[in-house]
C-alpha positions as a Markdown table, in Angstrom:
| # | Residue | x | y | z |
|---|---|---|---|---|
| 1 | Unk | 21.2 | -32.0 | 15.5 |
| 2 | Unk | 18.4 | -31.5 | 18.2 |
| 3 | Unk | 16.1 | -30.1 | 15.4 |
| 4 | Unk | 16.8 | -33.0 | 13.3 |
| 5 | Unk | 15.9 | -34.9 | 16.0 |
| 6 | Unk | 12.7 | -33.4 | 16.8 |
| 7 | Unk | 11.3 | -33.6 | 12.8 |
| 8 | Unk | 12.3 | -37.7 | 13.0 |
| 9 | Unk | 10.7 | -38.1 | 16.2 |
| 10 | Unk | 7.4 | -36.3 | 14.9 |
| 11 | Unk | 7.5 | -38.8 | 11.2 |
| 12 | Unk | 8.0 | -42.0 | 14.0 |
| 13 | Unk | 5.5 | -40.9 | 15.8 |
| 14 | Unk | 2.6 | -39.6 | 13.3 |
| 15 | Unk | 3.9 | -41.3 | 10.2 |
| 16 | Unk | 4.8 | -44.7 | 11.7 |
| 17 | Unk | 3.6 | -44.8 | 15.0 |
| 18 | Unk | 7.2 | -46.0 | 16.1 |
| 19 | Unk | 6.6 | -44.3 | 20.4 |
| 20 | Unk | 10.2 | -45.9 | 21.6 |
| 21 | Unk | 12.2 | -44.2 | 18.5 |
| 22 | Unk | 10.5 | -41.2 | 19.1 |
| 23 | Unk | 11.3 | -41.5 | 22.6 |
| 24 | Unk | 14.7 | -42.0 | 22.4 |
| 25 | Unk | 15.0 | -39.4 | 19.7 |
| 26 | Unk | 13.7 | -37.2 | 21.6 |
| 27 | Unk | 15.8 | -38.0 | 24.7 |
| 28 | Unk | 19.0 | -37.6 | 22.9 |
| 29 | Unk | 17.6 | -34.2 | 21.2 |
| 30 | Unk | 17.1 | -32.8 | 24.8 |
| 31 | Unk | 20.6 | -34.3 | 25.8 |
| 32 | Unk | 22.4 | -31.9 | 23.1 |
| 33 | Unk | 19.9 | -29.0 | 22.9 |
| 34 | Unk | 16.6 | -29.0 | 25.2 |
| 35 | Unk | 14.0 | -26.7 | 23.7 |
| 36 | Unk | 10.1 | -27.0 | 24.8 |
| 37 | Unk | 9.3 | -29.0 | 21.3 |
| 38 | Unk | 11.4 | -32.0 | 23.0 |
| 39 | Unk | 9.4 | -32.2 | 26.1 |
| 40 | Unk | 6.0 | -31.8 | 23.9 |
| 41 | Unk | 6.7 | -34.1 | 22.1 |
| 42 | Unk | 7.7 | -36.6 | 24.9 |
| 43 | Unk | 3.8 | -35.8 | 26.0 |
| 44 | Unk | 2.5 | -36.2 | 22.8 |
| 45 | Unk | 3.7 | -40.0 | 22.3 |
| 46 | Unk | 2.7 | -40.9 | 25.6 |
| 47 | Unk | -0.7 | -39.2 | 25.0 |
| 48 | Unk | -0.7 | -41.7 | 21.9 |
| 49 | Unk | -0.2 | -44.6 | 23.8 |
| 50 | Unk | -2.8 | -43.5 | 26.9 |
| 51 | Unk | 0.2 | -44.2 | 29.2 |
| 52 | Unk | -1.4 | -42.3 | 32.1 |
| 53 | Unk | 1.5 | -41.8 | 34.5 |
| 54 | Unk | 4.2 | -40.6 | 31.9 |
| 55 | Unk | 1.4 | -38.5 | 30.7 |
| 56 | Unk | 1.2 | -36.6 | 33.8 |
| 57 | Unk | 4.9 | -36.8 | 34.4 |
| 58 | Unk | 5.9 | -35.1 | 31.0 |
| 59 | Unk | 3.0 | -32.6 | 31.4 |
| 60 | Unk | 4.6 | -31.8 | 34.9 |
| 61 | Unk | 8.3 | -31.5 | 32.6 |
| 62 | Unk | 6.7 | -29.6 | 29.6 |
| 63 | Unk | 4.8 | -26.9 | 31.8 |
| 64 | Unk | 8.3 | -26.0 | 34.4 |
| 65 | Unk | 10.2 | -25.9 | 31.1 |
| 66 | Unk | 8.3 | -23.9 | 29.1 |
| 67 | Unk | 7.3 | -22.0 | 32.5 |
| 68 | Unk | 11.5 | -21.1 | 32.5 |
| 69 | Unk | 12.2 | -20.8 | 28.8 |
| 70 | Unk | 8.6 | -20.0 | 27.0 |
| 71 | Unk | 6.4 | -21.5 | 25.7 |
| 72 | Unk | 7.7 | -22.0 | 21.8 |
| 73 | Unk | 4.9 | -23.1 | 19.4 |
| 74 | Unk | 2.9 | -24.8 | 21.5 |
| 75 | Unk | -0.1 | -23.7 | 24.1 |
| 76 | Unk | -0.8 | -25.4 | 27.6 |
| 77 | Unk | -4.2 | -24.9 | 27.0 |
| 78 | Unk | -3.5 | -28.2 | 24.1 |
| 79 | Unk | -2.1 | -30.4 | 26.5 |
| 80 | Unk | -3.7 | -29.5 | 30.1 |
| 81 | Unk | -7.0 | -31.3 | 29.5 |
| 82 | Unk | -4.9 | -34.7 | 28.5 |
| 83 | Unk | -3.3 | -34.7 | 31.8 |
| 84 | Unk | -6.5 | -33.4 | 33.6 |
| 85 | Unk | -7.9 | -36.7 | 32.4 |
| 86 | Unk | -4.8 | -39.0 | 33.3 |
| 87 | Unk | -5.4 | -37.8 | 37.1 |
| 88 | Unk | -8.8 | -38.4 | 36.7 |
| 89 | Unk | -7.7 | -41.8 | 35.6 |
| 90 | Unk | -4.7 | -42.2 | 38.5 |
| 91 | Unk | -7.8 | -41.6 | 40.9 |
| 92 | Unk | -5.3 | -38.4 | 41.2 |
| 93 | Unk | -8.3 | -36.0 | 40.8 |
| 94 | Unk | -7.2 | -33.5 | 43.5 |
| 95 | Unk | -4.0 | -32.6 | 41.7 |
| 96 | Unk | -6.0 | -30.8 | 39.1 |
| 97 | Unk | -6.6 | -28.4 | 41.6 |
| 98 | Unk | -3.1 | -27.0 | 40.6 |
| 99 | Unk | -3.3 | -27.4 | 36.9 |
| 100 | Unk | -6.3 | -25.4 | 37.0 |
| 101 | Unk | -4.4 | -22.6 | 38.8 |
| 102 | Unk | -1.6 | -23.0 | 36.2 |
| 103 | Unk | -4.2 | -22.3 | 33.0 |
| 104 | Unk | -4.7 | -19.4 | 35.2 |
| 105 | Unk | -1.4 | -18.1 | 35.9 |
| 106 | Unk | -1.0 | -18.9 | 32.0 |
| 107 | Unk | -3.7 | -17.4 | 31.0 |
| 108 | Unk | -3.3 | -14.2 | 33.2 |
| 109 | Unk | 0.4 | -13.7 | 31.9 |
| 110 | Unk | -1.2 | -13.3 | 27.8 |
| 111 | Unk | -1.6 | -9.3 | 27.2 |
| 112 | Unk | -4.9 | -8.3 | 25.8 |
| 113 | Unk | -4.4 | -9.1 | 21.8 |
| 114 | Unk | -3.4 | -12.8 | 22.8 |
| 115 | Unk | -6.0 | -13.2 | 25.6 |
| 116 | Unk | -8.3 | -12.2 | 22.6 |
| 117 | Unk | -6.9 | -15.0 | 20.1 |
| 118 | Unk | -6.4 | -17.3 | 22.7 |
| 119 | Unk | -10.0 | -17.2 | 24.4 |
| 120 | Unk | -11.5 | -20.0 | 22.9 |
| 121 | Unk | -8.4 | -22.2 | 23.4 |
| 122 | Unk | -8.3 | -21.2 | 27.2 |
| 123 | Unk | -12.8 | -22.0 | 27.5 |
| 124 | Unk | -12.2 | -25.1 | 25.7 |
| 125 | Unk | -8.9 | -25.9 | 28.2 |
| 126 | Unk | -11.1 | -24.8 | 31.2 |
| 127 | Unk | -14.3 | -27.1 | 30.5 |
| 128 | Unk | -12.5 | -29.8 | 30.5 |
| 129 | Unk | -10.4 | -29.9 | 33.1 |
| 130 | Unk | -13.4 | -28.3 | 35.3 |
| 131 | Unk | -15.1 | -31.5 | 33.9 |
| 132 | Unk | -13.0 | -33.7 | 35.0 |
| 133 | Unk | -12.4 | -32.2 | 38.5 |
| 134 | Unk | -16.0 | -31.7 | 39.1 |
| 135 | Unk | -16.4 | -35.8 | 39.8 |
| 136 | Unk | -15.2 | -35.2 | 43.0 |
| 137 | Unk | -14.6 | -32.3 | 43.7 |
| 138 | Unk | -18.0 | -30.4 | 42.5 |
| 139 | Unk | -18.7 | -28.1 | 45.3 |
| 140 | Unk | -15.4 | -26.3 | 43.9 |
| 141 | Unk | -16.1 | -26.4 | 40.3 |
| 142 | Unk | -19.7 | -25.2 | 40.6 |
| 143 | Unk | -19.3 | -21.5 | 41.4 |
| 144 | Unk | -16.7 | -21.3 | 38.5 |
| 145 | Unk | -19.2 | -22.8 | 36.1 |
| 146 | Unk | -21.5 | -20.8 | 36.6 |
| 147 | Unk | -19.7 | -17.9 | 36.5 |
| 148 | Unk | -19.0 | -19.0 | 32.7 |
| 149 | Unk | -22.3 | -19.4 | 31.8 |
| 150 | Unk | -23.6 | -16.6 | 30.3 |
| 151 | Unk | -19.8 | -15.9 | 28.5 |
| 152 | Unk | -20.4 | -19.7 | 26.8 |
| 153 | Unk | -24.0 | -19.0 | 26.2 |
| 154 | Unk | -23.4 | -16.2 | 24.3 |
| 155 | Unk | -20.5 | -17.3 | 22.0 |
| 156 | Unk | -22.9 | -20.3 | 21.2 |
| 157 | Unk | -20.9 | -22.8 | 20.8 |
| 158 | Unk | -22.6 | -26.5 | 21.0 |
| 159 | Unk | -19.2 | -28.3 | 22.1 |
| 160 | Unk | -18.3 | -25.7 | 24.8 |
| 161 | Unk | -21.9 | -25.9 | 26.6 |
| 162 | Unk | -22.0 | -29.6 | 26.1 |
| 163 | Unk | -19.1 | -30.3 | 28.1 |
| 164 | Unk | -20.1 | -27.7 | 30.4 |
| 165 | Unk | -23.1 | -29.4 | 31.0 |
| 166 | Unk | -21.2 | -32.8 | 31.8 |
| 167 | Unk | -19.6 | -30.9 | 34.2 |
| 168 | Unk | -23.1 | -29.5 | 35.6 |
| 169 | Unk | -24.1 | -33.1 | 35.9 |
| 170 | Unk | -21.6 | -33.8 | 38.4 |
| 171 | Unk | -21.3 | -30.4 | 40.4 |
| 172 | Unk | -25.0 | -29.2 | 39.9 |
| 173 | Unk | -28.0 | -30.1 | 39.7 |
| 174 | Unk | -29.7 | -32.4 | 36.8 |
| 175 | Unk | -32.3 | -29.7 | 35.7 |
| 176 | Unk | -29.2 | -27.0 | 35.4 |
| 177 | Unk | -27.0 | -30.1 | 33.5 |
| 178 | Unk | -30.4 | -30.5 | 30.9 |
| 179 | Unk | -30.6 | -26.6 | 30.4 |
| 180 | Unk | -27.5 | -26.3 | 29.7 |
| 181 | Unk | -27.4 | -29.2 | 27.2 |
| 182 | Unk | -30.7 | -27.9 | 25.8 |
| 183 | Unk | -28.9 | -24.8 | 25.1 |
| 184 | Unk | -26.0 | -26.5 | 23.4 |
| 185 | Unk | -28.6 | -28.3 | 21.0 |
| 186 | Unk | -29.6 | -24.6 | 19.8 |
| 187 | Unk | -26.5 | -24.3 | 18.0 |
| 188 | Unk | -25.4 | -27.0 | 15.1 |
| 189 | Unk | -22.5 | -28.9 | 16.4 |
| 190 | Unk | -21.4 | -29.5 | 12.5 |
| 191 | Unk | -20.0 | -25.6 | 12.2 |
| 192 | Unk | -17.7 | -26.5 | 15.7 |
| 193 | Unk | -15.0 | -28.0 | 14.9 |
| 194 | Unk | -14.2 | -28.9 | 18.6 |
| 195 | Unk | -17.1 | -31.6 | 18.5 |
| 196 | Unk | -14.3 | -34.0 | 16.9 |
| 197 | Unk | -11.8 | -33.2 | 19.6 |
| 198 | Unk | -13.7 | -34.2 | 22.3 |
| 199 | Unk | -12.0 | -36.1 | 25.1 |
């Protein structure tokens, strides 16, 4: 019953943007069985709806349950930048001090093959939420950038060092942020499939 639950929530939601039926669905689906889909996807229609403060409190549910039962088919590096940018929104910037230390404790939990697949995913997770941190809190951020530099130069990826130079615009200096977005015009955006994901 809780799977069927979870596959109607995901039609209302994709199929026919219903967010309350999903919800409830949902709701009911975690009353009988809980598993980390349900709180996902709980996230997901609020991240549909930009509600800001159910984003970040169903990010806050979805990471301790997955935290305590794994992390089933979906990554924290999907969903961490959407709530990065609800603080940011909430004028709640200084909380993503922690979700920044949970990437990490995430991230340093993978064993090697999976920190190899999941590399990109973990960058891509990092930039952003380093972007959205750095507006004020770019003293922080700007040691940790540059520390990725030469990793995200070398994998040359134009989405990557574009949104690592918007983060260089806030933390750095202008010259660095232009370098940095100079580099990012090297490489053709059109063979990075991130350049449509951006936040």
């Amino acid at each position: 019953y809780s799977m069927l639950c979870n596959n109607l929530a995901i039609k209302y939601r994709y199929n026919d943007e219903n967010y309350n039926a999903a919800l409830a669905l949902h709701t009911k689906g975690i009353a009988t069985s809980p598993f980390a889909e349900h709180y996902n996807g709980i996230l997901s229609t609020y991240i549909e709806t930009d509600n800001y403060p159910q984003i970040i409190a169903a990010g806050e549910q979805l990471w301790h349950y997955s935290r305590e039962n794994g992390y089933s088919r979906h990554s924290p590096s999907d969903y961490f930048p959407k709530v990065a940018y609800a603080l940011y929104q909430q004028s709640r910037n200084v909380e993503n001090s922690i979700w920044l230390e949970r990437l990490d404790e995430w991230w340093n939990a993978l064993d090697d093959d999976d920190k190899t697949d999941a590399r990109h995913d973990y960058l891509s997770s990092l930039i952003n939420q380093l972007d959205y941190y750095s507006d004020t809190h770019g003293a922080e951020v700007l040691p940790r950038l540059q520390a990725l530099l030469p990793e995200l130069r070398e994998r040359k990826n134009a989405y990557l060092l574009r949104r690592a130079g918007d983060a260089m615009q806030t933390s750095g200096t202008r010259q660095e942020a232009m370098q940095i977005y100079q580099d990012a015009q090297r490489f053709s955006a059109d063979s990075h499939p991130d350049e449509s994901k951006r936040l």
